[in-house]
C-alpha positions, 0 to 999 in steps of 0.5 A: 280247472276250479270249474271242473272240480266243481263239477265233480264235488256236485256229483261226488255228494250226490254218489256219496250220499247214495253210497251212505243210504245204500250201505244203510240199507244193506244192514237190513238185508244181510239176511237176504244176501243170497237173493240179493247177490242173484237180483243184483248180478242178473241185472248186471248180466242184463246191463253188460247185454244191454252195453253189448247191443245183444239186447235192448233194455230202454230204461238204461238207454234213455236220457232225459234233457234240460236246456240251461242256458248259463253264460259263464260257469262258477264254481258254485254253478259247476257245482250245481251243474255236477249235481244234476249231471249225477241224475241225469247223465245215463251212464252215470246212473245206469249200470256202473252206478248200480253195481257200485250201490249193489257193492255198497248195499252188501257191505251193511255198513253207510261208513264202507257205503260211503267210501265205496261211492266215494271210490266210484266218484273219484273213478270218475272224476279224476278222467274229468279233472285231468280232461280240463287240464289236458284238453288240447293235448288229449285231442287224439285219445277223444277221437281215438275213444270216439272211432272205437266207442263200440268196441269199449262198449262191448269190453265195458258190457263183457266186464259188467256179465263177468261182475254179474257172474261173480256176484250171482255165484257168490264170488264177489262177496270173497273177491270183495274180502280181499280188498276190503277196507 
C-alpha cells in the first residue's frame, strides 16, 4: 500500500508540473484558441482511430523499455519508480495525457493547469492504489479486463473521437464552463 502511493506521488508530480506548464503556456495562445481547438481535437480524433485499430499511428503505440533490476521496493524507489513510469508507459503519455494538457492549456491559467492534472493524476492513481489493497480479491475484474481489452480500447477510442469532436467544434470550451473550478 505505502509503495503503491509512492508510485503515484512519483507520476502525479511529474502530471502535476505538466499541468502547470501547459496552462502557462495556454495564456500566451488564448488569441489562437480556435486553431488551437481544431489541432487539439483532430489529434484526438486520430488518437481515438488509433485506440480503435482503424488506423495505425506508431508513435502513440511505441514503448520504450528499461531493465531495472531492484530487489526490494521503498517508498522513495516507488517514488522514483512513479516518476519514470509517467515518461515511459505509453498510455500514460499518449492520448489521454494530451487531452487532459490540451484541457489545461486552454484554461490560461498554471493554478487550473495544476488542478486539472492534479484531476488526471488522481483519475489514474486511485484504480492503483485500490488495486494493492484489493489485489486478491480484484483477480476476476483483471481477467475480465483482460478478455475484453479490445472492446474497452474501441469504447476508450469512440470517447477520445467524441472529445475531439467537442473540442474542433467549440463545444468543449462551454461543456468545460459548466464544471469549471
Amino acid at each position: 500500500m505505502i509503495n503503491a502511493i509512492g508510485f503515484v506521488l512519483g507520476f502525479t508530480i511529474v502530471f502535476v508540473a505538466l499541468g502547470a506548464a501547459a496552462g502557462t503556456f495556454g495564456r500566451f495562445i488564448r488569441d489562437h484558441q480556435t486553431a488551437l481547438n481544431i489541432a487539439g481535437g483532430s489529434f484526438l480524433i486520430l488518437a481515438g482511430l488509433n485506440y480503435m485499430n482503424i488506423i495505425k499511428l506508431n508513435f502513440l503505440n511505441n514503448t520504450k523499455k528499461i531493465n531495472v533490476k531492484i530487489k526490494t521496493f521503498t517508498f522513495f524507489s516507488s517514488i522514483l519508480f512513479g516518476f519514470l513510469f509517467s515518461f515511459a508507459w505509453t498510455p500514460c503519455v499518449g492520448s489521454f495525457l494530451s487531452s487532459a494538457l490540451m484541457m489545461a492549456a486552454t484554461q490560461g491559467e498554471s493554478s487550473k493547469g495544476i488542478l486539472h492534472l492534479l484531476f488526471y493524476s488522481l483519475g489514474l492513481g486511485i484504480p492503483f492504489i485500490l488495486s494493492a489493497v484489493l489485489i486478491d480479491s480484484l483477480k476476476g475484474a483483471f481477467h475480465f479486463i483482460k478478455k475484453h481489452y479490445s472492446i474497452i480500447n474501441k469504447i476508450c477510442g469512440l470517447l477520445l473521437i467524441i472529445i475531439g469532436l467537442f473540442m474542433m467544434f467549440g463545444f468543449f470550451n462551454t461543456l468545460l464552463s459548466f464544471f469549471s473550478f
